[in-house]
Predicted model as a PDB file, atoms N, CA, C, CB and O in Angstrom, pLDDT in the B-factor column:
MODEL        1                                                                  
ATOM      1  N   UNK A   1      -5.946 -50.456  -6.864  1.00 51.00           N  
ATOM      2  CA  UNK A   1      -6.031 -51.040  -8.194  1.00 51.00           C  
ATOM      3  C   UNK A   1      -4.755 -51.847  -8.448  1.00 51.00           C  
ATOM      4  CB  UNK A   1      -6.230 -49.934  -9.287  1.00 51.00           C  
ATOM      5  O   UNK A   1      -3.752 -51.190  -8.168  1.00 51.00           O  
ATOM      6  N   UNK A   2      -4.500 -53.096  -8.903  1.00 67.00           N  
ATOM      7  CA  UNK A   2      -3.801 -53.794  -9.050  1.00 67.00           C  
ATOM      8  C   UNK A   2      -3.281 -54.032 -10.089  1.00 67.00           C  
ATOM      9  CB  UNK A   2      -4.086 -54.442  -8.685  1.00 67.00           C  
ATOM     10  O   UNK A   2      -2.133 -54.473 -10.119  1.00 67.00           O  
ATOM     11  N   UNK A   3      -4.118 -53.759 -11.398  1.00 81.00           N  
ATOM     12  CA  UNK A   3      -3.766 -53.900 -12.858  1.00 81.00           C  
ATOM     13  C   UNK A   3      -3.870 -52.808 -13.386  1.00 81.00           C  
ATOM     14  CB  UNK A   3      -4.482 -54.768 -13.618  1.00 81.00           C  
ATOM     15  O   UNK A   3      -4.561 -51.949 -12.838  1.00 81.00           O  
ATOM     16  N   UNK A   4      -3.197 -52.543 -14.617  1.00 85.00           N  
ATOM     17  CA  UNK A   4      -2.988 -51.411 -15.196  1.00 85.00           C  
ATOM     18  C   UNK A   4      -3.790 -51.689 -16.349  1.00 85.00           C  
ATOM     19  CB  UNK A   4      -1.580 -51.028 -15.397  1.00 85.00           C  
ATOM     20  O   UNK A   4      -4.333 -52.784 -16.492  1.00 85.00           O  
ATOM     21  N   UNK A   5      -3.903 -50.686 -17.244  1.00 91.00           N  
ATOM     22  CA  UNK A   5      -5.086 -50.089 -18.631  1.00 91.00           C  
ATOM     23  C   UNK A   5      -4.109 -49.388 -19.391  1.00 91.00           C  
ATOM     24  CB  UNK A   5      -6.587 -48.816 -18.185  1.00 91.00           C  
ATOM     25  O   UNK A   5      -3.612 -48.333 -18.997  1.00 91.00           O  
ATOM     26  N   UNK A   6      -3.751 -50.059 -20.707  1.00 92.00           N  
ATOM     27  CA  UNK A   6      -3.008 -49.244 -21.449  1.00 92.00           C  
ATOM     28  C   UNK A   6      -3.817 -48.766 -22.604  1.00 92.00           C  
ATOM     29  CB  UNK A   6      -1.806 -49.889 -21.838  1.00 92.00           C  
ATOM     30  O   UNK A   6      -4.682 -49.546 -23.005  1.00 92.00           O  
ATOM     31  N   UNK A   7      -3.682 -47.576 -23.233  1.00 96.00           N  
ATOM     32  CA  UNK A   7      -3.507 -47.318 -24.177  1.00 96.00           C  
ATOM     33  C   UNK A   7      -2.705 -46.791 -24.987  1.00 96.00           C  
ATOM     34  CB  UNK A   7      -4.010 -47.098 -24.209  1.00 96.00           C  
ATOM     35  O   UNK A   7      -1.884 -46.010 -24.507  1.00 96.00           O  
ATOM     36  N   UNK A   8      -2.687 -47.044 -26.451  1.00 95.00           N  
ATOM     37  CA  UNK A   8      -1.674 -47.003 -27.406  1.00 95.00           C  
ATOM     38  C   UNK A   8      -1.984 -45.866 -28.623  1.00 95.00           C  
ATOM     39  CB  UNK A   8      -1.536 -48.485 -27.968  1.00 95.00           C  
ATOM     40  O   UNK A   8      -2.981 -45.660 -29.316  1.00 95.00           O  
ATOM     41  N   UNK A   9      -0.621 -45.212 -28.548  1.00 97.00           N  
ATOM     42  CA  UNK A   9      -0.909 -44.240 -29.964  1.00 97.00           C  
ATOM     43  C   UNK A   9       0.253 -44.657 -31.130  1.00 97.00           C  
ATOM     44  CB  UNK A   9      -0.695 -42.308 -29.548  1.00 97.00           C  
ATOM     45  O   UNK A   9       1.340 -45.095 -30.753  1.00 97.00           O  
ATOM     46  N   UNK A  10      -0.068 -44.482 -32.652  1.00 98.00           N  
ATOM     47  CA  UNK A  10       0.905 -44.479 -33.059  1.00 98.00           C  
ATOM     48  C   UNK A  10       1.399 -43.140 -33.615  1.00 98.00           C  
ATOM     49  CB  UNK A  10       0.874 -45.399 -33.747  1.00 98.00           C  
ATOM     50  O   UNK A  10       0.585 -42.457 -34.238  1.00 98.00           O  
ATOM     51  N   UNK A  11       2.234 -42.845 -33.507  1.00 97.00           N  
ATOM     52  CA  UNK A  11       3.148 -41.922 -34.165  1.00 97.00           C  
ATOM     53  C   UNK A  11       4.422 -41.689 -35.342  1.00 97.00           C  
ATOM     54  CB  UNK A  11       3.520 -41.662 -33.343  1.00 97.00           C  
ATOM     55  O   UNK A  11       5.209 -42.629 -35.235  1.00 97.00           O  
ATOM     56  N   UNK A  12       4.664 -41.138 -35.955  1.00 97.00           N  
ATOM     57  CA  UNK A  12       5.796 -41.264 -36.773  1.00 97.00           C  
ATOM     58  C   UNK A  12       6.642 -39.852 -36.377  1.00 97.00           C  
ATOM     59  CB  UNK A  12       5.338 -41.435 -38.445  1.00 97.00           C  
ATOM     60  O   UNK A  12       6.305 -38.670 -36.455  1.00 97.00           O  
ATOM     61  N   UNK A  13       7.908 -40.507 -35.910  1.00 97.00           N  
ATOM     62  CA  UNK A  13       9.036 -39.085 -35.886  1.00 97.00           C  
ATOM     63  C   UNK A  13       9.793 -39.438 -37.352  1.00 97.00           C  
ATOM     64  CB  UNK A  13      10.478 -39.062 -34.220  1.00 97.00           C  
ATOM     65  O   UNK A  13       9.738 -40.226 -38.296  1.00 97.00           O  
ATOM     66  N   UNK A  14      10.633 -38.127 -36.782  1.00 97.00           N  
ATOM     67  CA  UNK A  14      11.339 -37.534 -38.058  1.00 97.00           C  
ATOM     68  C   UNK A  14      12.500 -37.159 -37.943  1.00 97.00           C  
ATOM     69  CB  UNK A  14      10.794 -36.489 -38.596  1.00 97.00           C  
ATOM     70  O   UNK A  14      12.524 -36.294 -37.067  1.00 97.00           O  
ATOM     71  N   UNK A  15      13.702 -37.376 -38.442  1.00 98.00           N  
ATOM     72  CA  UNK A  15      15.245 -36.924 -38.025  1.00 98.00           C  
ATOM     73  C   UNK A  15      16.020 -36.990 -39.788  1.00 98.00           C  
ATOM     74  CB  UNK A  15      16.152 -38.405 -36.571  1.00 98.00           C  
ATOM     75  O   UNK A  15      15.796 -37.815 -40.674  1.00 98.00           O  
ATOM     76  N   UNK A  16      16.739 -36.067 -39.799  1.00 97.00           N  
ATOM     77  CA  UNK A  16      17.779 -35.697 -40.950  1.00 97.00           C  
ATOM     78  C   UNK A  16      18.970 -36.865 -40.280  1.00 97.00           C  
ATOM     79  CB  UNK A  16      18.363 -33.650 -41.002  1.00 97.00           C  
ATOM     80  O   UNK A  16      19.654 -37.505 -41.079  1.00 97.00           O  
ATOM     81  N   UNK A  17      19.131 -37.054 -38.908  1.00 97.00           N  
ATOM     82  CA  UNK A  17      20.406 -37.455 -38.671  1.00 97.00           C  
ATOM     83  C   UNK A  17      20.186 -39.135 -38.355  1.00 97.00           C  
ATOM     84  CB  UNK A  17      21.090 -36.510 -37.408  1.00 97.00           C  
ATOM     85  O   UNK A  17      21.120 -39.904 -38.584  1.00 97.00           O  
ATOM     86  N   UNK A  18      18.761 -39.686 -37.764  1.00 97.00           N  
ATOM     87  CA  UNK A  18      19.418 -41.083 -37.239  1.00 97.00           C  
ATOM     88  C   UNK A  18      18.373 -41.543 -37.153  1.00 97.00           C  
ATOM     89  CB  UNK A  18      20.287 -41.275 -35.960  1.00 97.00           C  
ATOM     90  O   UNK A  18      17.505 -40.678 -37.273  1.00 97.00           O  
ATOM     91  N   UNK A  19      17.842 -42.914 -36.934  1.00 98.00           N  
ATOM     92  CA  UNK A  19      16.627 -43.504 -36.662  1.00 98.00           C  
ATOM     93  C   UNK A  19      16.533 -43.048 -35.234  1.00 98.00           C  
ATOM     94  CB  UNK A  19      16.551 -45.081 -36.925  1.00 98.00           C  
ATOM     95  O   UNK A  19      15.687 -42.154 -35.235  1.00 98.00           O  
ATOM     96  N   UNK A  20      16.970 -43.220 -34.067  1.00 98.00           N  
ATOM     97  CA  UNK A  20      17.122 -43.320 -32.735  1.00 98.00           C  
ATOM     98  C   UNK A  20      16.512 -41.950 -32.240  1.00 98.00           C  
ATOM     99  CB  UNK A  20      18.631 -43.600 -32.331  1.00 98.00           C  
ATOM    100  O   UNK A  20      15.760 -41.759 -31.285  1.00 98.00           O  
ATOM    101  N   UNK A  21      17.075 -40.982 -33.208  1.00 98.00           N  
ATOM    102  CA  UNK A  21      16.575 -39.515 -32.634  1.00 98.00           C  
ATOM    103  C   UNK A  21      15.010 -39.530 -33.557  1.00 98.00           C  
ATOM    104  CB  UNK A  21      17.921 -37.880 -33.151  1.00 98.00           C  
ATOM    105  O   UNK A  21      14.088 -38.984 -32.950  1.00 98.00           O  
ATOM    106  N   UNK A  22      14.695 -40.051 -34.814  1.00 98.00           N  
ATOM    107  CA  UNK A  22      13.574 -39.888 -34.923  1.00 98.00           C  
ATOM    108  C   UNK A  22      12.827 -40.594 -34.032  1.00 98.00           C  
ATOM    109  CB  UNK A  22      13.302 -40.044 -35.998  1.00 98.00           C  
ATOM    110  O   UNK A  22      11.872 -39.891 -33.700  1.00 98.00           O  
ATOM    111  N   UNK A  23      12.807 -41.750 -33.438  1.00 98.00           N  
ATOM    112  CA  UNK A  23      11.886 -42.027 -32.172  1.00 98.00           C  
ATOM    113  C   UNK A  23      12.165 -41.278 -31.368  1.00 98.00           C  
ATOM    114  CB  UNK A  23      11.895 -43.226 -31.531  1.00 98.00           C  
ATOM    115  O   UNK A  23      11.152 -41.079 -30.697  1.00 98.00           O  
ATOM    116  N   UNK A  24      13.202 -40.551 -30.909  1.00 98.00           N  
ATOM    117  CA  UNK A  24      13.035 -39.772 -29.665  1.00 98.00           C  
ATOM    118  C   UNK A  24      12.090 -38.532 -29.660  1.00 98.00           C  
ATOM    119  CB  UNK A  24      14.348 -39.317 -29.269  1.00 98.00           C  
ATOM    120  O   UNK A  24      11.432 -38.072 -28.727  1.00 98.00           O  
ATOM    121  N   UNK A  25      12.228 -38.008 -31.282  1.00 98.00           N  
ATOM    122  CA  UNK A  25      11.222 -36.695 -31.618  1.00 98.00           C  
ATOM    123  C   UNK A  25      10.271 -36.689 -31.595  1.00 98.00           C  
ATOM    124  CB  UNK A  25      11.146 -36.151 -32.545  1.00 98.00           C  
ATOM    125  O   UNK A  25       9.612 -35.650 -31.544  1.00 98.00           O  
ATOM    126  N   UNK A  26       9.614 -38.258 -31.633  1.00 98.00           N  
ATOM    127  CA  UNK A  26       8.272 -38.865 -31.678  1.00 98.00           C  
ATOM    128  C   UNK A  26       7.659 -38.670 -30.420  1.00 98.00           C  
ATOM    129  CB  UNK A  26       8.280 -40.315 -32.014  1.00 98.00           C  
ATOM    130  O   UNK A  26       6.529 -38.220 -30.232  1.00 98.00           O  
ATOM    131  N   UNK A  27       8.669 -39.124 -29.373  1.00 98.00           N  
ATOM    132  CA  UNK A  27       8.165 -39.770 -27.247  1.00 98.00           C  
ATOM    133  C   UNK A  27       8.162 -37.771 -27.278  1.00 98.00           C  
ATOM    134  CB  UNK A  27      10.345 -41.205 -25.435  1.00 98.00           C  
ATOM    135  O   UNK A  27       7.242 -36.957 -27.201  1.00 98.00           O  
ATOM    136  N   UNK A  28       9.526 -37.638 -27.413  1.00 98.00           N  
ATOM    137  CA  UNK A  28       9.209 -35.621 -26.892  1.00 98.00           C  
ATOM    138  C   UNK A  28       8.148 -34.787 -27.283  1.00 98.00           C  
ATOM    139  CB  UNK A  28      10.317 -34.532 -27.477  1.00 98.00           C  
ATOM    140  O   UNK A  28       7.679 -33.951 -26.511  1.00 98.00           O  
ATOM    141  N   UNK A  29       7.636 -34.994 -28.708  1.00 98.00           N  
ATOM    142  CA  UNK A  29       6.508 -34.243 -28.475  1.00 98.00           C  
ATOM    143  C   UNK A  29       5.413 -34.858 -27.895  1.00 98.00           C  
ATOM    144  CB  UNK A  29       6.122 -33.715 -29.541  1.00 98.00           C  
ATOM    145  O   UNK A  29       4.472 -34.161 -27.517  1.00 98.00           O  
ATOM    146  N   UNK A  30       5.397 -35.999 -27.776  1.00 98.00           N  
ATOM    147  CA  UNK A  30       4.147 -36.887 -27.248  1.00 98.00           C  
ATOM    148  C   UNK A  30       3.999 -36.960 -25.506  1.00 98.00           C  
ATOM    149  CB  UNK A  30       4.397 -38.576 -27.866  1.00 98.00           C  
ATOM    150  O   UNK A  30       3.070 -37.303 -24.774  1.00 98.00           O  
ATOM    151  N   UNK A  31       5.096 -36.565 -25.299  1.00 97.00           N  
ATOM    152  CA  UNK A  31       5.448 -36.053 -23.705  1.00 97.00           C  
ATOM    153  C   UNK A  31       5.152 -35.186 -23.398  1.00 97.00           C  
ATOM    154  CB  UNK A  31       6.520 -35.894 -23.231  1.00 97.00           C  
ATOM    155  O   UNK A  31       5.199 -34.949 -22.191  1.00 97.00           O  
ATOM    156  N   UNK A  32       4.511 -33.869 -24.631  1.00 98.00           N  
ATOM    157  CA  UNK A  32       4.066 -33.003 -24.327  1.00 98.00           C  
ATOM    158  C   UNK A  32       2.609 -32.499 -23.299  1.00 98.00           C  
ATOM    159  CB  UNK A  32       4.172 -32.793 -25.314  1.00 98.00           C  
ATOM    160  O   UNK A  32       2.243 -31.796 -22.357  1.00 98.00           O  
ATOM    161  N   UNK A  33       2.233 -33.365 -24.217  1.00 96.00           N  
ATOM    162  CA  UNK A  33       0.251 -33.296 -23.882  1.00 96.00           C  
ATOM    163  C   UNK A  33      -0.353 -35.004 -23.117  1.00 96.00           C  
ATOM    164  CB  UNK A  33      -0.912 -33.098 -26.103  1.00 96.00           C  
ATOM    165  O   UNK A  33      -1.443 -35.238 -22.596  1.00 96.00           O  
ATOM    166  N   UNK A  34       0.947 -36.037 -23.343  1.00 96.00           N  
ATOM    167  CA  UNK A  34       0.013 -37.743 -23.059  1.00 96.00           C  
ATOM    168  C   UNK A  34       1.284 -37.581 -21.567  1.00 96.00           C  
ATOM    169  CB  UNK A  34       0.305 -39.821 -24.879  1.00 96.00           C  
ATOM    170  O   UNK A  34       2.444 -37.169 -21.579  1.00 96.00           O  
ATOM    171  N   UNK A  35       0.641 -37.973 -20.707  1.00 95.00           N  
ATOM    172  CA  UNK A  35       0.728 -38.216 -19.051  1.00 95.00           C  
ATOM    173  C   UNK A  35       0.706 -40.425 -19.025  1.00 95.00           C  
ATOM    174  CB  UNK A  35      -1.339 -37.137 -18.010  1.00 95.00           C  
ATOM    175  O   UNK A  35       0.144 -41.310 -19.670  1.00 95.00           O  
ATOM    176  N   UNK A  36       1.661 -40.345 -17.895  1.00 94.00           N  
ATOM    177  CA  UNK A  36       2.324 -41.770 -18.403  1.00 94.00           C  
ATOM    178  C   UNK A  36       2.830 -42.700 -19.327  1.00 94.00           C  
ATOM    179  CB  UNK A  36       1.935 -42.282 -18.255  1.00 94.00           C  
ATOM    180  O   UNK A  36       2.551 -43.899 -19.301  1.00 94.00           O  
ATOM    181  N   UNK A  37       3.517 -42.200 -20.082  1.00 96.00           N  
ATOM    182  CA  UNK A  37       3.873 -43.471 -21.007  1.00 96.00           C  
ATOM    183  C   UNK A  37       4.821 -43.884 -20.551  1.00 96.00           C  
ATOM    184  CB  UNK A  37       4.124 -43.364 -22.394  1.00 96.00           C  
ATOM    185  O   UNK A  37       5.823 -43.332 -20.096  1.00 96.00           O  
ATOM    186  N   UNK A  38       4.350 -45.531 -20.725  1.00 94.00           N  
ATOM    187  CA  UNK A  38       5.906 -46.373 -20.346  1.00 94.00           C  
ATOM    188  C   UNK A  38       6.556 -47.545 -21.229  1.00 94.00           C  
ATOM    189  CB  UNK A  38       5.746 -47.163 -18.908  1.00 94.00           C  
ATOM    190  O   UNK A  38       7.138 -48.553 -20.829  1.00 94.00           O  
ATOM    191  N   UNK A  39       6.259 -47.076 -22.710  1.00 95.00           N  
ATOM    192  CA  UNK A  39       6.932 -47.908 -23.805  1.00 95.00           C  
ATOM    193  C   UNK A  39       6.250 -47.603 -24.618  1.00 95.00           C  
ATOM    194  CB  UNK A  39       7.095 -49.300 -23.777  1.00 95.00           C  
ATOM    195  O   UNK A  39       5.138 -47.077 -24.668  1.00 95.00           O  
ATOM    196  N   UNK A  40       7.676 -48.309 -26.020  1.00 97.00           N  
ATOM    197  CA  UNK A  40       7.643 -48.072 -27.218  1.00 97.00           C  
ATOM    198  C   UNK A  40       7.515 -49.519 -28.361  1.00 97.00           C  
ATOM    199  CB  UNK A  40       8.862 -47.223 -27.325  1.00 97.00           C  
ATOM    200  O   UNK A  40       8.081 -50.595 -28.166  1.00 97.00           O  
ATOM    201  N   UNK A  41       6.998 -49.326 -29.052  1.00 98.00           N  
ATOM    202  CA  UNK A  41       7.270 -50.583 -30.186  1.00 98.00           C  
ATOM    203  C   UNK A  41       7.171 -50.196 -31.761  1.00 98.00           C  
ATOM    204  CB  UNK A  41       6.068 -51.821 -29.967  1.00 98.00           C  
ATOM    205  O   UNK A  41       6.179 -50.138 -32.489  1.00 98.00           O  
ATOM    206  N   UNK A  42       8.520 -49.954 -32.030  1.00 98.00           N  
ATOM    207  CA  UNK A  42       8.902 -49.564 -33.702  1.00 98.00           C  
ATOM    208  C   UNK A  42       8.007 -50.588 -34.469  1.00 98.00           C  
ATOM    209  CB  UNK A  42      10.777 -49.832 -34.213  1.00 98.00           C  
ATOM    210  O   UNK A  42       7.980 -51.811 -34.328  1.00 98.00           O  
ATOM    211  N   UNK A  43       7.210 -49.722 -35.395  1.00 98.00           N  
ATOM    212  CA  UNK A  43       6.500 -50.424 -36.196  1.00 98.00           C  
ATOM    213  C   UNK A  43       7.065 -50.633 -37.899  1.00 98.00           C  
ATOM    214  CB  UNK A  43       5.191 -49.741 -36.048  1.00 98.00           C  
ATOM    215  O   UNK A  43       6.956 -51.616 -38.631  1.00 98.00           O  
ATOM    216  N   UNK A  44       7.579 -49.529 -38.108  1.00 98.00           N  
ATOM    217  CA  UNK A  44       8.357 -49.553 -39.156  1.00 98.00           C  
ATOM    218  C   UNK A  44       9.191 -48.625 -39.350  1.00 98.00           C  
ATOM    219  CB  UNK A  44       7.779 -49.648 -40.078  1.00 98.00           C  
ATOM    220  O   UNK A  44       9.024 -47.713 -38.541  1.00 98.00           O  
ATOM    221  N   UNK A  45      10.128 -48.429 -40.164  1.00 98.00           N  
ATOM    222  CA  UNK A  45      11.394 -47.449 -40.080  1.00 98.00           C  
ATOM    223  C   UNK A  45      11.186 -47.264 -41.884  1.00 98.00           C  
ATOM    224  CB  UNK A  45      13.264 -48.312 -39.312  1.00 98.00           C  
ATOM    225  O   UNK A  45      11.132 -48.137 -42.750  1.00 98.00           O  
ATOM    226  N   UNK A  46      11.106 -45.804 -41.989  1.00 97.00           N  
ATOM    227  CA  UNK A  46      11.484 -45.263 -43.937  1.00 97.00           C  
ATOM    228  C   UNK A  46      12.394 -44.528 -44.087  1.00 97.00           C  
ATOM    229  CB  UNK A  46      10.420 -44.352 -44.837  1.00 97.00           C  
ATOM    230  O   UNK A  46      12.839 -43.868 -43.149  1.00 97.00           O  
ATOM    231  N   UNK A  47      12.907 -44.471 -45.368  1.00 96.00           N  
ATOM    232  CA  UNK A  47      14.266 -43.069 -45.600  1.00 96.00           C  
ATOM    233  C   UNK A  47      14.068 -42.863 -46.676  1.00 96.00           C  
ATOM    234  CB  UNK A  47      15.997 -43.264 -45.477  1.00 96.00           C  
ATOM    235  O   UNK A  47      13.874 -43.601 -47.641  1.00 96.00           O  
ATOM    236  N   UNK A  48      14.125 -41.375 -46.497  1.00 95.00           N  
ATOM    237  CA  UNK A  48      14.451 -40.814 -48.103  1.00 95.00           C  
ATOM    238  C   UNK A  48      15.773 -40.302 -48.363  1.00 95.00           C  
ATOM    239  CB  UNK A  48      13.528 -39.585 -48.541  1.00 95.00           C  
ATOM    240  O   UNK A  48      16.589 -39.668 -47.695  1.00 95.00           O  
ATOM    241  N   UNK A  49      15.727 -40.937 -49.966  1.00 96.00           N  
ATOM    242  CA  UNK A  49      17.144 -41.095 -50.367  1.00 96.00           C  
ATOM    243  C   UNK A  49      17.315 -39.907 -51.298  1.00 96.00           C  
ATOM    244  CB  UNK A  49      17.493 -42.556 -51.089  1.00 96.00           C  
ATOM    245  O   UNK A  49      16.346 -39.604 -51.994  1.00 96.00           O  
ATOM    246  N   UNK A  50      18.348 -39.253 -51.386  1.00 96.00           N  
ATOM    247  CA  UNK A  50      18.930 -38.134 -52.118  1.00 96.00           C  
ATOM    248  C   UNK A  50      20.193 -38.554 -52.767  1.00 96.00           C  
ATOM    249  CB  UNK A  50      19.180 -36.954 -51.217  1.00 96.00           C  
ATOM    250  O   UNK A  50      21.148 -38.830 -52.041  1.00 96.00           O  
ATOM    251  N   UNK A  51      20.298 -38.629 -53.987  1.00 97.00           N  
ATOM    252  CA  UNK A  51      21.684 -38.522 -54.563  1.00 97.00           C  
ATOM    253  C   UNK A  51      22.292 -39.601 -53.737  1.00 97.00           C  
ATOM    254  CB  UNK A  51      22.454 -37.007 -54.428  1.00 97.00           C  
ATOM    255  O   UNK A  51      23.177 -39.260 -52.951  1.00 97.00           O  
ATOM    256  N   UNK A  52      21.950 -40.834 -53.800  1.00 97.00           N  
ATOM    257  CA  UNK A  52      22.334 -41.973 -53.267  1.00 97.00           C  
ATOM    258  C   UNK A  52      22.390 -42.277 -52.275  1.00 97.00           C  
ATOM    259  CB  UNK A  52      23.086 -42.252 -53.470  1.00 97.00           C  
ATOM    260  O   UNK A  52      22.649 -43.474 -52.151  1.00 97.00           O  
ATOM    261  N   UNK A  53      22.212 -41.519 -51.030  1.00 95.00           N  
ATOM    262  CA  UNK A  53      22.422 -41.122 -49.508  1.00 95.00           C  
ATOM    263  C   UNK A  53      21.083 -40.804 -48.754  1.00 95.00           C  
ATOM    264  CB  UNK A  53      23.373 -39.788 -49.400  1.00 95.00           C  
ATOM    265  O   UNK A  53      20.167 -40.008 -48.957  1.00 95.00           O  
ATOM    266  N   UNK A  54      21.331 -41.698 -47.855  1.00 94.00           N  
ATOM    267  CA  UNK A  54      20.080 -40.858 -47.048  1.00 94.00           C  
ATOM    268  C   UNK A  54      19.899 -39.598 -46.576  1.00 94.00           C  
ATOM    269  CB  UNK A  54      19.828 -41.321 -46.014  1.00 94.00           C  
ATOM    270  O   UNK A  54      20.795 -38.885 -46.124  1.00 94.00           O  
ATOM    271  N   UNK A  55      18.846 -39.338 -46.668  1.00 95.00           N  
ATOM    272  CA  UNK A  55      18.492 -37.565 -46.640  1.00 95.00           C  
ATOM    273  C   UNK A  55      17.770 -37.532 -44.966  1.00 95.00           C  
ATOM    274  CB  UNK A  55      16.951 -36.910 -48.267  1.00 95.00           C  
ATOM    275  O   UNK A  55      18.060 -36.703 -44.104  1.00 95.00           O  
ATOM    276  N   UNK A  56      16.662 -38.804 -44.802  1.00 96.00           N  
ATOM    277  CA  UNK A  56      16.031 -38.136 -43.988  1.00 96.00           C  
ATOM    278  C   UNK A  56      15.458 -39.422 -43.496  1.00 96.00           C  
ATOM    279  CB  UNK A  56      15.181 -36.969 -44.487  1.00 96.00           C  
ATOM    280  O   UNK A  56      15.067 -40.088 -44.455  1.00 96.00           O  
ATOM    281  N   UNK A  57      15.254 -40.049 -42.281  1.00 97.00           N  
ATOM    282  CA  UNK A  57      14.675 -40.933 -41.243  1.00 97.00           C  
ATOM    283  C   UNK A  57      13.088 -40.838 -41.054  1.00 97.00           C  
ATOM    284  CB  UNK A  57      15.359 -40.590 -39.905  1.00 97.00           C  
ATOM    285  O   UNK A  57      12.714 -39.698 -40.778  1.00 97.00           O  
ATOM    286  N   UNK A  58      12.015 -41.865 -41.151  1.00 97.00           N  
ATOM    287  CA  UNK A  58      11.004 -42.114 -40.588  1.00 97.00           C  
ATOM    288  C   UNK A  58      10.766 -43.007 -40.084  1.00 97.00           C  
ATOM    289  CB  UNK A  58      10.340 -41.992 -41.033  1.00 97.00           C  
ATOM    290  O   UNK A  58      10.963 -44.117 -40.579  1.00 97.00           O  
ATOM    291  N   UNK A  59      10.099 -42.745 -38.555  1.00 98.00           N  
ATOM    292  CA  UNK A  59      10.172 -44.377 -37.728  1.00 98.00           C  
ATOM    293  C   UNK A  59       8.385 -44.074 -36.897  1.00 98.00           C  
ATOM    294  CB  UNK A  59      12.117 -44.572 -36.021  1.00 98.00           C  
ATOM    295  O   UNK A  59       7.985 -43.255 -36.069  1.00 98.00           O  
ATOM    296  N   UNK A  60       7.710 -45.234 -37.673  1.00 98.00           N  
ATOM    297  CA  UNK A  60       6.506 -45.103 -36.894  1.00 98.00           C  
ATOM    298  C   UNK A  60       6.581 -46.380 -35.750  1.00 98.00           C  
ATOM    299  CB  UNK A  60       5.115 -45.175 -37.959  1.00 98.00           C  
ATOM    300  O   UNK A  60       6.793 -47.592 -35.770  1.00 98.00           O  
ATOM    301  N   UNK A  61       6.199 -45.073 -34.509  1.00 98.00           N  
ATOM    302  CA  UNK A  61       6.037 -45.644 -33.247  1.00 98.00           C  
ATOM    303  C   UNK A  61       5.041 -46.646 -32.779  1.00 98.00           C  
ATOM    304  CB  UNK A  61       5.903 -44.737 -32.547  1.00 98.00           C  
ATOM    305  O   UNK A  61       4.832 -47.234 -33.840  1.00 98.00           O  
ATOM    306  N   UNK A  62       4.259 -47.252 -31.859  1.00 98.00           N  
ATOM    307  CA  UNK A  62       3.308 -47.311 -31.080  1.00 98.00           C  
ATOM    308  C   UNK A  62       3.750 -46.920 -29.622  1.00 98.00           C  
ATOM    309  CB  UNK A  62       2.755 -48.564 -31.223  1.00 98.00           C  
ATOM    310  O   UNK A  62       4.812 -47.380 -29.200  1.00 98.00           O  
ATOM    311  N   UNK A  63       3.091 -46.207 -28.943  1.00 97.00           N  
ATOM    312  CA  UNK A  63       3.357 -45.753 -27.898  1.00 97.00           C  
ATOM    313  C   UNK A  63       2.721 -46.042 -26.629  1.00 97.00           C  
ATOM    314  CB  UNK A  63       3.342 -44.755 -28.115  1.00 97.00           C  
ATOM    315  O   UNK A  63       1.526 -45.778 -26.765  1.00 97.00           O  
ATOM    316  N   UNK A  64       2.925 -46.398 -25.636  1.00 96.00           N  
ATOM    317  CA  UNK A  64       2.095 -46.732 -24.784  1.00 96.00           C  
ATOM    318  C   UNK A  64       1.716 -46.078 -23.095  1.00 96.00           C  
ATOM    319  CB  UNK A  64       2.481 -47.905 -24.823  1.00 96.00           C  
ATOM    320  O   UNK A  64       2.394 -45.556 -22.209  1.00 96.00           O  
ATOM    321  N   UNK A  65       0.582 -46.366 -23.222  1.00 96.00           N  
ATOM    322  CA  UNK A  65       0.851 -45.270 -21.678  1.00 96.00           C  
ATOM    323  C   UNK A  65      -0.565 -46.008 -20.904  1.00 96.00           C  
ATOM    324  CB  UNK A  65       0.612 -42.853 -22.008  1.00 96.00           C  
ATOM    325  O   UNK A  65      -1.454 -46.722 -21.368  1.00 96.00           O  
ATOM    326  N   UNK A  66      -0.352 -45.558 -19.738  1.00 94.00           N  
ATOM    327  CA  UNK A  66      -1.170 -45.893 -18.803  1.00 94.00           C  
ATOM    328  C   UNK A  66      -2.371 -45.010 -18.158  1.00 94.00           C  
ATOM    329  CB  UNK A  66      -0.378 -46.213 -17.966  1.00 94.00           C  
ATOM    330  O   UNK A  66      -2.048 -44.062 -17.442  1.00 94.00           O  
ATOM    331  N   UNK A  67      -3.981 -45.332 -18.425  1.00 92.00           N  
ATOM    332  CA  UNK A  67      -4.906 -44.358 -18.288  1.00 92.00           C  
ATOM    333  C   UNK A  67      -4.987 -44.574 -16.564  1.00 92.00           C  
ATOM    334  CB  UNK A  67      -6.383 -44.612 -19.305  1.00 92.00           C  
ATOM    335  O   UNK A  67      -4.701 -45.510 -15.818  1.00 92.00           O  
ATOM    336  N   UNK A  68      -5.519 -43.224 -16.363  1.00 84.00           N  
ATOM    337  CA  UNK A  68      -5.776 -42.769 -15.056  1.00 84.00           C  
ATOM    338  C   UNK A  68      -7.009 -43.124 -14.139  1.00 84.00           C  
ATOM    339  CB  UNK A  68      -5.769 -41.516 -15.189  1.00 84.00           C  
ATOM    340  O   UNK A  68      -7.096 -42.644 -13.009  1.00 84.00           O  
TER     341      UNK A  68                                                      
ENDMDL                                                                          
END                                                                             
């Protein structure tokens, strides 16, 4: 087979501390149960704000992986 077949999920992670680790919380659990993925594309990034400060990171993914 010469060409590849992707499919795509989206996801949203979640982090108190950073955008970067909420995509990473996103690929780790999604690494759990989805076999090949080989990229990401941030679809949008949210925060909730507390007492002027960010409290908390949301970054929805698309994820991509390659069927078998």
């Amino acid at each position: 087979m010469t060409g590849h077949v992707y499919k795509h999920l989206e996801l949203t992670g979640s982090s108190p501390i950073s955008i970067e680790e909420a995509v990473q919380n996103a690929i780790t659990k999604a690494h759990e149960t989805v076999r090949h993925i080989q990229w990401f594309t941030v679809c949008e990034t949210r925060g909730h704000v507390v007492d002027g400060k960010v409290a908390h990171w949301q970054v929805t993914i698309k994820l991509g992986f390659t069927l078998e």
